[in-house]
N, C-alpha and C positions, 0 to 999 in steps of 0.2 A: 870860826865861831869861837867867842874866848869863852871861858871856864864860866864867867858869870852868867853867859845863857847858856849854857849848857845844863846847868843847875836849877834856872828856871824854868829849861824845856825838863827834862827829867822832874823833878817837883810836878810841874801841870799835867805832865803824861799821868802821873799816879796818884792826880787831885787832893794834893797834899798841901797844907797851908807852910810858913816858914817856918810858926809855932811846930807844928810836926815832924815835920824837919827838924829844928832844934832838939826838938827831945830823943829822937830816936839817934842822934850822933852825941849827945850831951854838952851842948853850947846854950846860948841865949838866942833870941828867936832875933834878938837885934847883929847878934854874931852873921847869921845866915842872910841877914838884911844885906848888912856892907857887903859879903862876899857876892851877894846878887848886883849889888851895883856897883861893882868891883873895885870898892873901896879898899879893901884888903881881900887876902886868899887863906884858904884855912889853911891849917900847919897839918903835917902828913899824916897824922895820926887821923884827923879828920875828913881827907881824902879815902883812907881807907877804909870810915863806914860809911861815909859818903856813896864810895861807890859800890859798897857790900849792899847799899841800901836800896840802893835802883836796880843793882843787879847788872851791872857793867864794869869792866877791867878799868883801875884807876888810870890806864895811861891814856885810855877814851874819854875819863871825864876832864883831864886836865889839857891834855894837848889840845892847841889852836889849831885850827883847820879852818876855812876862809869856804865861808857859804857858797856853794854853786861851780866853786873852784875841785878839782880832782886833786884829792892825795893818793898817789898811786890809781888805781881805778873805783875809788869809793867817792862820793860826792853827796852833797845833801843841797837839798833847794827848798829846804824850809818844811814847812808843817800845814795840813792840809784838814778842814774840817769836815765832814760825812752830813751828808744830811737824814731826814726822817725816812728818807726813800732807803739808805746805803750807798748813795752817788758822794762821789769826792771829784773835784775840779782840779785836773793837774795845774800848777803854773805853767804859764806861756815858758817860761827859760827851760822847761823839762823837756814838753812836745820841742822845743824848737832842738833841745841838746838832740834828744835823741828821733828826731826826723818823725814823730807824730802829726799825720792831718785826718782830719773828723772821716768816721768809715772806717779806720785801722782797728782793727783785731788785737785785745789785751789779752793776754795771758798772764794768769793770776795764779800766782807758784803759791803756798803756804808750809811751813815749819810749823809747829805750834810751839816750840820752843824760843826760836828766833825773828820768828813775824813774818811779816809777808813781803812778797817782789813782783812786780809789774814785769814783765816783760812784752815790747810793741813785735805784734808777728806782722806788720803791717798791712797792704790791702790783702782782703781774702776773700776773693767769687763768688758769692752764693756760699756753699758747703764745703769748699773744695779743702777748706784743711780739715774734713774726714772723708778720705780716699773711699769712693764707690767702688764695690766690687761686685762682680757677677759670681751669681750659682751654677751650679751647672747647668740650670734650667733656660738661662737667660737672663734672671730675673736681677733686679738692683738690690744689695743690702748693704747697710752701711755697718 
């Protein structure tokens, strides 16, 4: 993904217009324009409110990285919208990366600093990923 959506993705995460953008790095809102259609790239000094401003390390906002592709073990497959429920629809290229079919068991990690992570515990029985155990009496408690 090149720097110019990265700029847009970052921008729409914190529904921010380019006017906003522009002001809070101190450019023109048309400066922020070309950089989104990578007309040109900012100069460093702008990278780094740039990326003070999202709140990410500037060599995240500038480094290419190729969608869906692994840099090291980190990978992105795009951007996913939630609906009025809280449901989000993985892409097909994510279940298929990581061996997802309908029935698997998500496990749903949270930071509140860093966001959230899926993890697939794939199929799971009934209850069975909370181990029954007996009392001394006989009896089942989970």
């Amino acid at each position: 993904m090149a720097m110019m959506t990265q700029l847009k993705l970052y921008r729409s995460r914190r529904g921010m217009t380019q006017e906003d953008v522009a002001e809070k790095v101190g450019v023109s809102r048309q400066a922020v324009a070309k950089w989104e259609k990578g007309e040109t790239l900012p100069d460093i000094d702008s990278c780094v409110k740039l990326a003070d401003l999202f709140e990410v390390p500037v060599d995240v906002l500038v480094r290419e990285f190729q969608e869906g592709k692994a840099r090291e073990s980190q990978q992105m497959f795009g951007c996913v919208k939630m609906n009025d429920k809280g449901q989000i629809t993985l892409p097909a290229s994510v279940r298929e990366a990581f061996g997802m079919k309908p029935g698997d068991m998500i496990l749903v990690l949270a930071d509140t600093e860093r966001g959230i992570a899926l993890m697939n515990m794939g199929s799971v029985a009934g209850d069975t990923m909370f181990p029954v155990q007996k009392n001394e009496q006989g009896d089942t408690q989970k």
